[in-house]
C-alpha positions, 0 to 999 in steps of 0.5 A: 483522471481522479486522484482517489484514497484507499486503504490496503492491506499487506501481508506483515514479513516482518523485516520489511522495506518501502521497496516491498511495500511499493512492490506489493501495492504494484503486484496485488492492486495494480496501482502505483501510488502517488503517496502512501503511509502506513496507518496500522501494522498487526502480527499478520498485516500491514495497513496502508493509507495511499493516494492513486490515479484512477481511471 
């Protein structure tokens, strides 16, 4: 396996909590991060920096 470093993007709800961050990455991109870190938020979007296994 490789440890691998994307940057993804979420819809902005506004109120929003690591659950729903880690649930978004789970649901859109199928994966289960090892870390991540939010790197830019706008009105529309939440970007975030993480680190995941690959296959």
């Amino acid at each position: 396996m490789q440890i691998k470093s994307k940057i993804f993007e979420i819809k902005n709800i506004g109120d929003f909590s690591v659950e729903y961050i880690e649930s978004q990455l789970k649901n859109l991109y199928m994966i289960i991060p090892l870390r991540w870190a939010i790197v830019d938020i706008n009105n529309d979007s939440i970007f975030i920096n993480t680190a995941f296994e690959s296959l």
